[in-house]
N, C-alpha and C positions, 0 to 999 in steps of 0.2 A: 504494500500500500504506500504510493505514493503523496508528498506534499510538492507544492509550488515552489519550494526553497531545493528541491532533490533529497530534502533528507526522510528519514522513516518515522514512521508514527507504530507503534503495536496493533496489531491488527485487533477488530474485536470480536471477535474467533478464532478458532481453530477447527480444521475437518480431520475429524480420526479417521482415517484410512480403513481401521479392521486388519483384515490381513490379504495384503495384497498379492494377487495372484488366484487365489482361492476365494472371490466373491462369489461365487457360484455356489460353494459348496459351503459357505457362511451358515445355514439355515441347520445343516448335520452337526457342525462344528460346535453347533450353540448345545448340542443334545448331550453329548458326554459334558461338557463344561456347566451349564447348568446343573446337572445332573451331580456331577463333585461337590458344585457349590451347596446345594440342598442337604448334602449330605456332610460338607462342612459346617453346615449352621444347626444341623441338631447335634451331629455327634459334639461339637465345639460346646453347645448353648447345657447341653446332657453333661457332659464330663466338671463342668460349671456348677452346674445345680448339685449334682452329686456329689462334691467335695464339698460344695456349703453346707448340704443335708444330713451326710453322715460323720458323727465326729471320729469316727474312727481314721477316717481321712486326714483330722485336722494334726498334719504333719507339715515339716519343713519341704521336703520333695511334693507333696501334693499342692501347696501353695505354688510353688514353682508349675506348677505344671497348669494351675488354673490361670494364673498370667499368662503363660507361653499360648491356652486356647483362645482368653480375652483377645490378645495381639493377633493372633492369628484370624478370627472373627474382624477384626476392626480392617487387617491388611484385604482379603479379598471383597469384602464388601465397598473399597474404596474404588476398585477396577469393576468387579465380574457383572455387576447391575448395568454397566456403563458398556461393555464390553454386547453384552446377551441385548441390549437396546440397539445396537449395530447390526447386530447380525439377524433378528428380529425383524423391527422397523426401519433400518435403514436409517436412523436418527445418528449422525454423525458427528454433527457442530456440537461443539462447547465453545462459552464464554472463554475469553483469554485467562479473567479472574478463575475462575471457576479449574479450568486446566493445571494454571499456579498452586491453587488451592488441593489438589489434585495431586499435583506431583509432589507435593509437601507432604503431605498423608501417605503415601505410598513410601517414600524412602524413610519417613521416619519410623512409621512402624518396621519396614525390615527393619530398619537399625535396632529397634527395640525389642523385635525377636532374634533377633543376634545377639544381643546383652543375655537375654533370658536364657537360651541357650547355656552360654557363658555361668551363668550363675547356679543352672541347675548340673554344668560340671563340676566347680565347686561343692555344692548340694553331694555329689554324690561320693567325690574326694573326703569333705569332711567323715560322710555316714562312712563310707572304710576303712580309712587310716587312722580315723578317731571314735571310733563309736561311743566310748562310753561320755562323752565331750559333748557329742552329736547336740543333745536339745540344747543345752548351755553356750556351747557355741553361736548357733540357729535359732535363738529366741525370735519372737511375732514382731522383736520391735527391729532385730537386724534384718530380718526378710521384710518388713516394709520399707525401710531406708534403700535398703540395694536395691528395691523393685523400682522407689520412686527417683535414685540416680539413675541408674538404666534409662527412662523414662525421658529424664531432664536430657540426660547425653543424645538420645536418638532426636528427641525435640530438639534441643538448641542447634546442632552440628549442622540440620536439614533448613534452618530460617536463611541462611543467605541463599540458598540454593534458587527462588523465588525472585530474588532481588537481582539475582546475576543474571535471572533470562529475561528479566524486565526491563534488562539495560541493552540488549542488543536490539538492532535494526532487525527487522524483518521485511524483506522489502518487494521478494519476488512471490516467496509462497506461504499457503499456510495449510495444506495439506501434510497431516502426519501420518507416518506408513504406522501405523500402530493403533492398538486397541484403548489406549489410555495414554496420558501424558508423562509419560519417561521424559526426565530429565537429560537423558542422552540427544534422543530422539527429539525433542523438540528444540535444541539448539544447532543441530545440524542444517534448521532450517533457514538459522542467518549466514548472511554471505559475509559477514563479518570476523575478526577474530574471534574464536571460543577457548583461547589458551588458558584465560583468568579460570572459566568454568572446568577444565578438562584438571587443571592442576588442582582447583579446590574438591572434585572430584575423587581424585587419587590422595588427596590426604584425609578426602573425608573415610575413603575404604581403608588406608592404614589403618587410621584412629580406632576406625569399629569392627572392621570385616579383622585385618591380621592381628589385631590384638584382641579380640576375642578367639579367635584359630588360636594363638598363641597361649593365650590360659587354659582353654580347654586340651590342648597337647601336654602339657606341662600337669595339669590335672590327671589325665588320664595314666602318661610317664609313674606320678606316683601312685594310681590307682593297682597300675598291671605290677610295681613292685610290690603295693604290699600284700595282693592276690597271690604270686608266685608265693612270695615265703609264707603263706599257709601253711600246714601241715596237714588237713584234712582235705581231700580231694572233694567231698561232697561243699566245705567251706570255700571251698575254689569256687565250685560249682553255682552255688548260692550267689556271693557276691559278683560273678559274672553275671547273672540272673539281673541284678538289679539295675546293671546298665547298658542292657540291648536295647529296651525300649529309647533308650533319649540316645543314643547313638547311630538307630536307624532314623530318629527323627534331624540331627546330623548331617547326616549325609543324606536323605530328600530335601533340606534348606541347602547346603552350599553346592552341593555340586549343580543344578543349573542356574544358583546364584553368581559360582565363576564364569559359567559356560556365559550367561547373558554379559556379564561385566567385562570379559577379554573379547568378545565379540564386538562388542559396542566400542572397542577402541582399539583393537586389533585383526578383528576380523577381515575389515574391508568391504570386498564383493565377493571373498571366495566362500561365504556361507548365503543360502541361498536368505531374505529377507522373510519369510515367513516362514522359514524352519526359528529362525532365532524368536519371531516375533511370540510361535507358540510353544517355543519354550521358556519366554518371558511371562506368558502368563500363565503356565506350569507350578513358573517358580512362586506365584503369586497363590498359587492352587493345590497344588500337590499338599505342602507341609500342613493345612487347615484339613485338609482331607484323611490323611494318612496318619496324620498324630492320636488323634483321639481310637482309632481301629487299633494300632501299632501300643497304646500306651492299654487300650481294654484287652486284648487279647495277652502281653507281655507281664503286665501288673495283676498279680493275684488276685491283691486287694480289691483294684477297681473293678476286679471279674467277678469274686464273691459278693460286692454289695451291688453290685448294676442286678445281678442276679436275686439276691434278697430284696431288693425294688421290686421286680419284676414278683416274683413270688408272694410280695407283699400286697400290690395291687391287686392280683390273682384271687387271694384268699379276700380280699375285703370286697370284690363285686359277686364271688361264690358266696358270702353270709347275704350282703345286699338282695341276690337272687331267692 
């Protein structure tokens, strides 16, 4: 959008593209992603109430774990609505504010399911190498403090992100090949320098992407040592038990969290643009999907009381009858 002077003005729009190449087949596309999402908001909203309901839950790892579905609940609901409205309706425009607003929500909650991640390594370091420590350690007053830095760091670090693409020209296009407003993705669309953006970029993923990698390695380091010198192979057993589940939830967050991030700045043109596109919102998808399955099936506890729910309900509409 041009002015009289040649200089740019922000345009007051944006067109999310969806996924280009594959508008045809937008309509199938929406059926499994819908479909995850649905099943992200119970399983996510169920694992929530369930920890609030049974006190047997009310532990250090299960607070962590009801953070990690709140976050998770707040990240896809910021895209998948917006996303299924494209491919649906064909409703494509957003507000320029509304996109900012947009890509602010999106990278700060990853950031703040990165931190939780992070904490519930910790979380699971402490219950090993210390158990008898464990509550004294992990009192309700340090897991609220660490939940609500987490929180402040994913917030604060994401507020220039907003400011930095408000300052560029936009001047030829405003067509975005994407389902949502990626911060990537929608500064590729000025013809101007994005060096400012690309560098505050790569210090914002040090800060939160490798130093949260880096505690949870270092966590882990002292977990597998103090697992080996066991002496009980069933006490091997056990304590390995306790940390499949948040390790599978692990690796479905970063692995197509890297794939999107070295993509989006090294990729190029040799990945096709709607391969990466649908595994950006994978990444936005998956972990909301898979955690609450991965942590009900892996976690005893939440297997015994999901199932005393259920049994519970059972016997009181059979007296009701």
């Amino acid at each position: 959008m041009l002015v009289s002077n040649n200089s740019c003005v922000p345009p007051k729009y944006f067109i999310l593209n969806g996924i280009p190449g594959l508008e045809r087949v937008h309509i199938w596309i929406s059926v499994p992603f819908c479909t995850m999402y649905i099943i992200s908001l119970l399983g996510n909203l169920g694992l929530v109430y369930l920890i609030h309901h049974e006190e047997s839950l009310h532990h250090p790892m299960y607070f962590f774990l009801a953070m990690l579905s709140l976050v998770d609940l707040f990240t896809c609901t910021t895209t998948l609505p917006n996303a299924l409205c494209i491919f649906w309706f064909n409703l494509k425009e957003i507000n320029f504010s509304a996109c900012l607003v947009q890509m602010f929500f999106v990278h700060g909650f990853t950031g703040v399911e990165s931190g939780v991640l992070m904490l519930m390594a910790l979380d699971r370091y402490v219950a090993i190498c210390y158990p008898l420590r464990y509550a004294t350690i992990l009192t309700n007053s340090i897991i609220a403090k660490a939940g609500l830095v987490t929180f402040l760091r994913g917030a604060l670090l994401m507020i220039p992100f907003p400011f930095l693409v408000k300052r560029l020209p936009f001047c030829q296009s405003n067509i975005i090949s994407h389902t949502y407003c990626d911060h990537m993705s929608v500064v590729k669309l000025s013809r101007s320098s994005i060096k400012v953006n690309v560098i505050y970029g790569l210090m914002v993923a040090l800060l939160i992407g490798v130093f949260d990698i880096c505690c949870i390695s270092v966590s882990y380091t002292m977990i597998l040592r103090a697992v080996v010198s066991l002496s009980s192979a069933d006490a091997r057993q056990k304590a390995f038990s306790t940390c499949t589940a948040h390790i599978s939830a692990i690796i479905v967050t970063y692995v197509p969290a890297f794939f999107t991030f070295f993509t989006h700045r090294f990729g190029g043109h040799t990945i096709p643009s709607s391969l990466h596109i649908i595994v950006a919102n994978l990444y936005l998808l998956l972990p909301p999907t898979l955690n609450p399955i991965v942590y009900g099936v892996k976690t005893k506890q939440i297997r015994d009381n999901v199932i005393k729910l259920f049994q519970g309900e059972k016997g009181a509409s059979t007296r009701d009858n």
